[in-house]
C-alpha positions, 0 to 999 in steps of 0.5 A: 677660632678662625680655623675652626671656623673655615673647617665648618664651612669646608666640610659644608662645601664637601657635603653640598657637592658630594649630594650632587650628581656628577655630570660627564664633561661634554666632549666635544665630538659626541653627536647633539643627542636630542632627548626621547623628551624633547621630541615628544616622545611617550615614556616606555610601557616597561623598562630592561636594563643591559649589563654594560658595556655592550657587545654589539652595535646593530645598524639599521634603516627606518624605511621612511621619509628622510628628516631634518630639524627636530619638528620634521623629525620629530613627526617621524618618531612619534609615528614610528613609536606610536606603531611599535607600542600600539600595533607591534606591542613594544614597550618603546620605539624599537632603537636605542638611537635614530639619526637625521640627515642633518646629523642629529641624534635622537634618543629612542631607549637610549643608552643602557636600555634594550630595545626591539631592534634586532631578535638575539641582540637586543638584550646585549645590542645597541641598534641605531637605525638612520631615519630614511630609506638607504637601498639606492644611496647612502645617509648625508655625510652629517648623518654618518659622521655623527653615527661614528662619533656616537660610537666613539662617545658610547665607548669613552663613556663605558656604554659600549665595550672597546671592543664592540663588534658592528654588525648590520641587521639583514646580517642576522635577521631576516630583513633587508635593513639598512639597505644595501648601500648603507650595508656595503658603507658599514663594512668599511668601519672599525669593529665591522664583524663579517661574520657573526 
């Protein structure tokens, strides 16, 4: 009986887990990645998905004001999206990632997602764009570190192919983005593809 019972309670235990979701364990050199939510942004006009994991990563650079905190950038963002969705007509803010100069992260399409970043790489790119203007310097040493751990993390958790190609934007696009001394900075990193 007693047998019996504990079998009941563990097939009710099997079937209450498996009807979960099944979170990603937080690793901890992933970047804090700030929900499109969290700061204020719209919900996409149109959503296309990737087959994953992607090919390219796009660097570019926003041409703006440089942010940190979330209220400051989050200005920013909401700025930014509502130009692209309203003057630009895209469907979102045109990256599936920004960074602020405090190493925060901010969800654009996100993961998965295909954004407007980069014509011919956008259906099989992830563009990430550091929030300011990186002609005559380069992005905080917080925002570079956490660009290469969002990388890292895309592909521990299959976002990104292992071996993702990394490209900046002036490299295939007619665009100085994302500015020359963040361009002479990406080409030291792993998976750079000097010439696509």
């Amino acid at each position: 009986m007693l047998v019996r019972h504990l079998s009941a309670i563990l097939v009710l235990i099997l079937a209450v887990s498996a009807g979960k979701p099944r979170r990603r364990p937080a690793d901890p050199e992933c970047p804090t990645i700030k929900l499109k939510r969290q700061w204020g942004g719209k919900p996409s006009l149109g959503l296309h998905y990737q087959v994953r994991p992607i090919r390219y990563v796009v660097i570019h650079h926003t041409v703006t004001s440089e942010c940190s905190g979330l209220l400051q950038c989050a200005e920013i963002l909401q700025n930014m999206q509502g130009y692209h969705q309203n003057e630009l007509n895209y469907n979102d803010i045109s990256y599936n990632f920004l960074i602020g100069s405090d190493g925060i992260v901010y969800e654009g399409t996100g993961w998965g997602l295909r954004g407007a970043h980069t014509y011919g790489y956008n259906a099989n790119g992830t563009g990430i764009a550091f929030i300011g203007n990186f002609v005559d310097k380069l992005p905080t040493a917080a925002a570079l570190k956490a660009c290469k751990n969002l990388l890292s993390c895309g592909v521990k958790q299959g976002e990104l192919a292992e071996d993702y190609a990394l490209l900046a934007g002036s490299q295939v696009i007619s665009t100085q983005s994302p500015g020359l001394t963040l361009y002479n900075e990406i080409q030291e990193w792993p998976h750079w593809l000097s010439n696509p």
